[in-house]
N, CA, C and O atoms as a MOPAC input file, in Angstrom:
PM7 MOZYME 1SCF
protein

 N     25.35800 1   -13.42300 1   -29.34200 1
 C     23.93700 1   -13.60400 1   -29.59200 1
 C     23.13600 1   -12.97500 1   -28.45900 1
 O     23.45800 1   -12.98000 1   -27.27100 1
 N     22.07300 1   -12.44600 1   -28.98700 1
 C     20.74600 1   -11.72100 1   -27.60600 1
 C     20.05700 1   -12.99200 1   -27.00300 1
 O     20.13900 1   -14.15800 1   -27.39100 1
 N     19.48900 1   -12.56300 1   -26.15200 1
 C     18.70800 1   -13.24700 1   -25.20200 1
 C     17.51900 1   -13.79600 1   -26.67800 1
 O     17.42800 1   -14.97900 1   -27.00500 1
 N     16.66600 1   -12.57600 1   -27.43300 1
 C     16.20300 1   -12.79200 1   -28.56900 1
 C     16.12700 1   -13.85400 1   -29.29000 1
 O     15.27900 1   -14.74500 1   -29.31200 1
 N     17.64800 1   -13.60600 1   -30.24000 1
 C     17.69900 1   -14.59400 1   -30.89900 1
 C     18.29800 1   -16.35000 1   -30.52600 1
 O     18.53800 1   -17.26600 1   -31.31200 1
 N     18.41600 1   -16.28400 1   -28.63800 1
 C     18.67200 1   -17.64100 1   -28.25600 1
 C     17.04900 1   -18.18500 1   -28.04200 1
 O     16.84900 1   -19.36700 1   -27.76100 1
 N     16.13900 1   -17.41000 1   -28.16900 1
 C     15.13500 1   -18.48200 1   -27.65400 1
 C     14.61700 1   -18.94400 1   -29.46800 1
 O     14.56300 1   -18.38900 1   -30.56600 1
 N     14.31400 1   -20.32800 1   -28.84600 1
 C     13.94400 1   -21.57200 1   -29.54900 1
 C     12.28400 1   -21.11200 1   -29.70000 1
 O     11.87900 1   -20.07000 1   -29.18300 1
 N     11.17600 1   -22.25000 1   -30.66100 1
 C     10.31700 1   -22.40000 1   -30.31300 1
 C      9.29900 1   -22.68800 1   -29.06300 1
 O      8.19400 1   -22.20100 1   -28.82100 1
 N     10.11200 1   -23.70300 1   -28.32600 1
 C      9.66600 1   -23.81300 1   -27.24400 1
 C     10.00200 1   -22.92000 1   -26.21200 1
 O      9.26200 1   -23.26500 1   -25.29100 1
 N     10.63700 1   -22.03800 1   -25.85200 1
 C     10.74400 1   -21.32300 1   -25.44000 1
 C      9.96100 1   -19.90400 1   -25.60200 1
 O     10.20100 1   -19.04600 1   -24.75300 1
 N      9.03300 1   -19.60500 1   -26.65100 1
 C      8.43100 1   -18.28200 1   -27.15900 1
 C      7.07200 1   -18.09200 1   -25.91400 1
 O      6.28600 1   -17.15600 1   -26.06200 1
 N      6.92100 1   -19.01600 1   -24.78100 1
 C      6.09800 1   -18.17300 1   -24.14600 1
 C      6.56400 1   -17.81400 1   -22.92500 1
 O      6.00100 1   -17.92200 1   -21.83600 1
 N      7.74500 1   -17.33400 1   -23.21600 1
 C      8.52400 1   -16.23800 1   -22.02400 1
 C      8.15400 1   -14.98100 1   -22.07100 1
 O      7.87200 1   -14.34900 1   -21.05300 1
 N      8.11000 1   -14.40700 1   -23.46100 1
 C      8.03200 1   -13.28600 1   -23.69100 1
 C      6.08700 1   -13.06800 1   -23.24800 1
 O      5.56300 1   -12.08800 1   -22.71900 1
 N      5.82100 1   -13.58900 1   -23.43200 1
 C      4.20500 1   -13.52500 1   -23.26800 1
 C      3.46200 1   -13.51000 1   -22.12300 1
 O      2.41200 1   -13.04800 1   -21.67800 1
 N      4.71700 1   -14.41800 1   -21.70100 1
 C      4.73600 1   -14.33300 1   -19.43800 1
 C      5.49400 1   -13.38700 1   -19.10700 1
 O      5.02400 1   -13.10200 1   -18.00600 1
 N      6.71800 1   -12.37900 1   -19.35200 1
 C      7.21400 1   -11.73000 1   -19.24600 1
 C      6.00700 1   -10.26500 1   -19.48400 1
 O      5.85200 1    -9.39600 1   -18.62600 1
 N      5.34700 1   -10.29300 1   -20.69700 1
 C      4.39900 1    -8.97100 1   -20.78700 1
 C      3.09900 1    -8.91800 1   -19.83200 1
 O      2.59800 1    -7.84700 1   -19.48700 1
 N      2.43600 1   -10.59700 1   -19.30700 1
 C      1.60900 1   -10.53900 1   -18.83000 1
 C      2.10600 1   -10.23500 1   -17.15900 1
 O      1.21600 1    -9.91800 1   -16.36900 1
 N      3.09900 1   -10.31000 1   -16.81300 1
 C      3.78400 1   -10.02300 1   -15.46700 1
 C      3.67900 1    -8.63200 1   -14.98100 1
 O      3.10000 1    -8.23000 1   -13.97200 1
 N      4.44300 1    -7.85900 1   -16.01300 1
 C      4.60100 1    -6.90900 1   -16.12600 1
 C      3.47600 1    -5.87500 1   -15.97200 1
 O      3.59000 1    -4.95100 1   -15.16700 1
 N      2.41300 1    -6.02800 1   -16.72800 1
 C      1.27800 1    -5.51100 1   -16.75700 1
 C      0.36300 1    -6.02000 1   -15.01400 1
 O     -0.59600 1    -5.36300 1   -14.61000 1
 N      0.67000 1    -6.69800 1   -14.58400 1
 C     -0.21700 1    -6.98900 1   -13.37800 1
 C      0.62000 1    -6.27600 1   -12.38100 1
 O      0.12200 1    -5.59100 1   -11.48700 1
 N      1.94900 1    -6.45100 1   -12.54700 1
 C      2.88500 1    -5.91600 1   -11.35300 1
 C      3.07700 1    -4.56300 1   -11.43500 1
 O      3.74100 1    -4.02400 1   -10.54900 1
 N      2.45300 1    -3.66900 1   -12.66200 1
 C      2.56500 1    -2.62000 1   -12.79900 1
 C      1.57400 1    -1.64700 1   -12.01300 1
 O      1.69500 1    -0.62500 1   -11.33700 1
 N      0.31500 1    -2.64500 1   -12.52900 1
 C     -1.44300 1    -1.92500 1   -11.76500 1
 C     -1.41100 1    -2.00000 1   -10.58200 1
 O     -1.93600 1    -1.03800 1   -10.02000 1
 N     -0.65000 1    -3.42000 1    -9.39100 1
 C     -0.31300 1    -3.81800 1    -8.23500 1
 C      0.20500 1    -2.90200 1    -7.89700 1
 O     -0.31800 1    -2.31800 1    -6.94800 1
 N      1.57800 1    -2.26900 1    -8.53800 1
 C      2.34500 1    -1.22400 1    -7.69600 1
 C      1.90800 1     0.20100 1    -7.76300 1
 O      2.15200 1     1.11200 1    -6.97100 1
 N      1.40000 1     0.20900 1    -8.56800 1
 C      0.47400 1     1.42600 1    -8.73700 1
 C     -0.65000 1     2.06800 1    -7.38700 1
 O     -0.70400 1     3.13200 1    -6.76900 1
 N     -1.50700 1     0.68600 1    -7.36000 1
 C     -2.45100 1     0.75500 1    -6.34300 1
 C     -1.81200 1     0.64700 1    -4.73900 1
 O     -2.22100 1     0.89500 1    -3.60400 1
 N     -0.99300 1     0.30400 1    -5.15000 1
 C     -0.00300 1     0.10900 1    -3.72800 1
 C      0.61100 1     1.64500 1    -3.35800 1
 O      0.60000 1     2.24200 1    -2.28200 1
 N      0.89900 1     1.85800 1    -4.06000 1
 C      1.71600 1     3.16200 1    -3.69800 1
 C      0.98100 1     4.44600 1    -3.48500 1
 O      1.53900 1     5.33600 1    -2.84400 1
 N     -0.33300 1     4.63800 1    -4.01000 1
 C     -1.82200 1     5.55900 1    -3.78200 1
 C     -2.53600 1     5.08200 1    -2.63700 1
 O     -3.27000 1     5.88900 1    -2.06700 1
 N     -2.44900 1     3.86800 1    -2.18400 1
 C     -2.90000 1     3.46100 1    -0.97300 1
 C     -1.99200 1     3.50000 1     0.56100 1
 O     -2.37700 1     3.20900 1     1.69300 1
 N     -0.82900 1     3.91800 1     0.14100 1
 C      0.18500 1     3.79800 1     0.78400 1
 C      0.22700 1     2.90800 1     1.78600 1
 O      0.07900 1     3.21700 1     2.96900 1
 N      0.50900 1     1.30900 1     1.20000 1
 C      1.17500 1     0.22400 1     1.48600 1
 C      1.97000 1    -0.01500 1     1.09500 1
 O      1.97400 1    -0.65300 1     0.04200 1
 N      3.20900 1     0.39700 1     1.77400 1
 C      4.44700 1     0.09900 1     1.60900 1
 C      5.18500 1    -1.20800 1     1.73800 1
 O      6.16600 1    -1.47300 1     1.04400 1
 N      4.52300 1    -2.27600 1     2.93900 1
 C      4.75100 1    -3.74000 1     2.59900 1
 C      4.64800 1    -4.37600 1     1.38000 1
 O      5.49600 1    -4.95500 1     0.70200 1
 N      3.28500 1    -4.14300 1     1.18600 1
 C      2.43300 1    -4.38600 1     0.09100 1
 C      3.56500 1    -4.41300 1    -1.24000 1
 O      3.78700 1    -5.41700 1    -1.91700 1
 N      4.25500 1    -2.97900 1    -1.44900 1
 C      4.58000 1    -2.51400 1    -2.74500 1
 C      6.09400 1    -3.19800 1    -2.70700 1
 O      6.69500 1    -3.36600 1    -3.76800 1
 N      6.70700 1    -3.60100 1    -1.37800 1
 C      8.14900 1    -3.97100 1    -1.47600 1
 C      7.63400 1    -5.33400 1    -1.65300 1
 O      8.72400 1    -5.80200 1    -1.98400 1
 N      6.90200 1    -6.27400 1    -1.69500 1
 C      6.89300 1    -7.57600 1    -1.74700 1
 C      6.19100 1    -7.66700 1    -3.19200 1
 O      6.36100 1    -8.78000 1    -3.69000 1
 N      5.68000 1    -7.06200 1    -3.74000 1
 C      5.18300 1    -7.07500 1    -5.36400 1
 C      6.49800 1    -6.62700 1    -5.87700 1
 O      6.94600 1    -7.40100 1    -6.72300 1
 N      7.33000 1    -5.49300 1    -5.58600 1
 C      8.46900 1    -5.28300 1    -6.59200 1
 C      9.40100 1    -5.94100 1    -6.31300 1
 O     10.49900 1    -5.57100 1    -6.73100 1
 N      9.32300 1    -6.87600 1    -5.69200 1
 C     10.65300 1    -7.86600 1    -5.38400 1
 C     10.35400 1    -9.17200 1    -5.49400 1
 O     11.28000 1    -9.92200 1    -5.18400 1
 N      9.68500 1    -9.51200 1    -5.72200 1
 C      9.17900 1   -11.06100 1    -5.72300 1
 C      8.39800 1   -11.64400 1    -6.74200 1
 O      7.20400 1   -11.35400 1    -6.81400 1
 N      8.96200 1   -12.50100 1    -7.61100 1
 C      8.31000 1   -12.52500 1    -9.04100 1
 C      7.34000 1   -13.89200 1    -8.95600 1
 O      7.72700 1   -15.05500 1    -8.84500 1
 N      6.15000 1   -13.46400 1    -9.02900 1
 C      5.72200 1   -14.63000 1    -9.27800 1
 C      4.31200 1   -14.77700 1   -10.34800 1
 O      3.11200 1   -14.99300 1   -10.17600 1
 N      5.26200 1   -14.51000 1   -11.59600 1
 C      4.28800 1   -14.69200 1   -13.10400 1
 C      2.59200 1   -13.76200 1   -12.28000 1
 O      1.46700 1   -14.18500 1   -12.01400 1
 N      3.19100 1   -12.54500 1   -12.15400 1
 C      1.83900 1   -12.11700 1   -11.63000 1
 C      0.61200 1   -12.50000 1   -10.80400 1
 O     -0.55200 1   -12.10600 1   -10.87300 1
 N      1.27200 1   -13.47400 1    -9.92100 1
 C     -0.49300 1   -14.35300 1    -9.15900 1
 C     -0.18900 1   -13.37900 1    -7.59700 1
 O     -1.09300 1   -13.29500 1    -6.76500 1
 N      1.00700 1   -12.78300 1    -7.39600 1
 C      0.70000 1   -11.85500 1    -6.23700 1
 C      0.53300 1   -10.45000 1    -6.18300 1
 O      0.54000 1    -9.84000 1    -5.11400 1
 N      0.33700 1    -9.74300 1    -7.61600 1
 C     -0.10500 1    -8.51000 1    -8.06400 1
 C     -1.51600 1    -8.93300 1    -7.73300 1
 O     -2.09100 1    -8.38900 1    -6.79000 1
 N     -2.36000 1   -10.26200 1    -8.75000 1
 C     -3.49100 1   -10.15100 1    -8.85500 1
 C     -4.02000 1   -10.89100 1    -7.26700 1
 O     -5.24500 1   -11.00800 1    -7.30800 1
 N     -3.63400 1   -11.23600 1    -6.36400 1
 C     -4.02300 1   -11.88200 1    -5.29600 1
 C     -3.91200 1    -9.77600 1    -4.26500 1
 O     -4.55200 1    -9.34900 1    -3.30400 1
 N     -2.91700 1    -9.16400 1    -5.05400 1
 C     -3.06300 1    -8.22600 1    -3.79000 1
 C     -4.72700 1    -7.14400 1    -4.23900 1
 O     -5.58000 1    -6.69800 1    -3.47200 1
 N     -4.61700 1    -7.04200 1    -5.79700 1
 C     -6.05600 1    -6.48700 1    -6.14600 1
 C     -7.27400 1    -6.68200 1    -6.35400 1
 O     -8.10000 1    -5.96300 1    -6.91700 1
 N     -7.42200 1    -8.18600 1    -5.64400 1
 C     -8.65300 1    -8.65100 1    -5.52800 1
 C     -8.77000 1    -9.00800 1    -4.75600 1
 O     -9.83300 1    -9.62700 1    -4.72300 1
 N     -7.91600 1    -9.05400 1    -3.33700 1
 C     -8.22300 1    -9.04000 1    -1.99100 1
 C     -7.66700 1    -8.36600 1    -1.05800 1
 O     -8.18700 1    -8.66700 1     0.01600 1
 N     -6.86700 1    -7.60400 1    -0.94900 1
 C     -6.08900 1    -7.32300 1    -0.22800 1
 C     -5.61500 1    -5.72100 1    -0.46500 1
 O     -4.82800 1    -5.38900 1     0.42200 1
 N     -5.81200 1    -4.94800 1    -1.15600 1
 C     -6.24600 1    -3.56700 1    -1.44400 1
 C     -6.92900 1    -2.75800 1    -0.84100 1
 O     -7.89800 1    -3.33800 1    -0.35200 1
 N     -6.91900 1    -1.39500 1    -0.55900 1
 C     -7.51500 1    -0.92900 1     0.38000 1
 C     -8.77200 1    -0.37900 1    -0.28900 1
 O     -8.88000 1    -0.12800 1    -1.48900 1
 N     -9.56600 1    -0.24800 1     0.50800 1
 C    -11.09400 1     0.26300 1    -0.38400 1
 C    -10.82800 1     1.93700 1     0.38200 1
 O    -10.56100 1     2.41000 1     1.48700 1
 N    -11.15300 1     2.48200 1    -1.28400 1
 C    -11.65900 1     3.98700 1    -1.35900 1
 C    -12.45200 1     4.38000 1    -0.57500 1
 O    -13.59600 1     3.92800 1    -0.54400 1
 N    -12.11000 1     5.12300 1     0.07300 1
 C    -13.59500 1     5.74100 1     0.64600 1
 C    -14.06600 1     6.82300 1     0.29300 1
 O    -13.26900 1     7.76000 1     0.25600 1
 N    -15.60000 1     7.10700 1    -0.11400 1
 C    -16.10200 1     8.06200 1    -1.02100 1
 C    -16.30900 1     9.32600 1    -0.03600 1
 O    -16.43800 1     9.06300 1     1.16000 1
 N    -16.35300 1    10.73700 1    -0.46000 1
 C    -16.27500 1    11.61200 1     0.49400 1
 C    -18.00600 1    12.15100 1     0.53800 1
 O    -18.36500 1    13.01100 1     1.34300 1

């Protein structure tokens, strides 16, 4: 049997925390790696936490653009 077809009802909001993770840890590493913070980007791709330290690094902790 898949991972799939073992989850139960109660179990169906994995997948939903699994896509919303994904999507924050994606924009996180993104901005991390154009800003070149390399701490930054090894502690977002290694450390899972349902996305609250993607969105804690892009709403505070990000480097601001500077316009030319």
């Amino acid at each position: 049997m898949t991972l799939i077809q073992n989850l139960t009802i109660d179990q169906n909001w994995l997948i939903p925390l699994l896509i919303w993770t994904m999507v924050w840890k994606g924009i996180a590493l993104w901005k991390c790696g154009r800003n070149n913070q390399l701490k930054w980007f090894i502690a977002i791709l290694l450390l899972n936490t349902a996305g609250l330290l993607p969105i804690a690094y892009i709403v505070w902790f990000q480097k601001e653009i500077k316009s030319k």
